[in-house]
N, C-alpha and C positions, 0 to 999 in steps of 0.2 A: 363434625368431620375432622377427624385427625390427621396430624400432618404428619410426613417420613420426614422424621429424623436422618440426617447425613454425619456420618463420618468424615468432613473433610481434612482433617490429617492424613485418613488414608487413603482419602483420594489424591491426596497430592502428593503420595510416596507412588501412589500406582505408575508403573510403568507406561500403561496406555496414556494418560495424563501428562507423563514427561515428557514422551515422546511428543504431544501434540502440543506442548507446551515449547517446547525448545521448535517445534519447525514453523508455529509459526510466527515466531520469536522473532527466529532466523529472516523468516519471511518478511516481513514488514520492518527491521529494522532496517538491512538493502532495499527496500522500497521508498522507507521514510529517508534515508541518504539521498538518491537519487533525486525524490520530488524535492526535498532541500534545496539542493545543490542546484537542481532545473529550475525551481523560482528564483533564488536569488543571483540565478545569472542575466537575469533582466535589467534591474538597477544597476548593478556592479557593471554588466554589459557598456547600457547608457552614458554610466557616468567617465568611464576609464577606455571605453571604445567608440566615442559617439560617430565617428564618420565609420565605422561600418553598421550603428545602428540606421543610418539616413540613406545608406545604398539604395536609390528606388531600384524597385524589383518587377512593378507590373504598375507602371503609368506613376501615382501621386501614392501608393502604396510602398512604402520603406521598410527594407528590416524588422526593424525596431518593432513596427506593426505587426508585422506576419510573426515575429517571435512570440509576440504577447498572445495572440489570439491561438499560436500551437498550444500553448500555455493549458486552454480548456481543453484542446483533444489530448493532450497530455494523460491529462485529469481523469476524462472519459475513459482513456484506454489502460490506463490504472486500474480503476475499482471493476471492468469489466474483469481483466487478469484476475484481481483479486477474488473477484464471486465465482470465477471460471476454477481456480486454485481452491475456494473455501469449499464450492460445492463437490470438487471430487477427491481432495486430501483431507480437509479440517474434519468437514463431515461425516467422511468416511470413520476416521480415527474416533471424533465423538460419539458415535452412533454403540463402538466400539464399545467404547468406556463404558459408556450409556447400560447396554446390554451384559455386561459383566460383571455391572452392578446392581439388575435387579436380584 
């Protein structure tokens, strides 16, 4: 069984390619700022804001807790965005590529 051979020079001159190359480039570098920026406002938080990390907010539960534990639905509501974004732009655009190049 033989393989197909790819041209990827000129898949990566293709437009379809660039295009899906730069958005979701785009995409994920604003994403990867953002979750940066969101996790390491925990420590820095802590260390440089502690009496607003210790504000109890609902009985023996403080700040500082309820920030960290956003933390995971952060997370969650990221990669959801993401697969919601991959599955109707990336895929679309790949699909694209895909069929342009058989």
């Amino acid at each position: 069984m033989a393989q197909k051979q790819y041209d990827w020079t000129a898949i990566a001159k293709n437009p379809k390619f660039v295009e899906l190359h730069r958005k979701k480039s785009a995409f994920l570098f604003g994403w990867w700022i953002f979750s940066t920026v969101y996790y390491f406002l925990l420590p820095i938080g802590a260390a440089y804001a502690p009496g607003l990390f210790k504000i109890k907010v609902i009985g023996p539960v403080n700040f500082g807790y309820l920030f960290a534990l956003s933390q995971f639905f952060v997370s969650w509501g990221l990669a959801i965005y993401y697969a919601h974004v991959a599955n109707k732009d990336f895929d679309r655009l790949t699909r694209e590529l895909v069929d342009e190049l058989k």
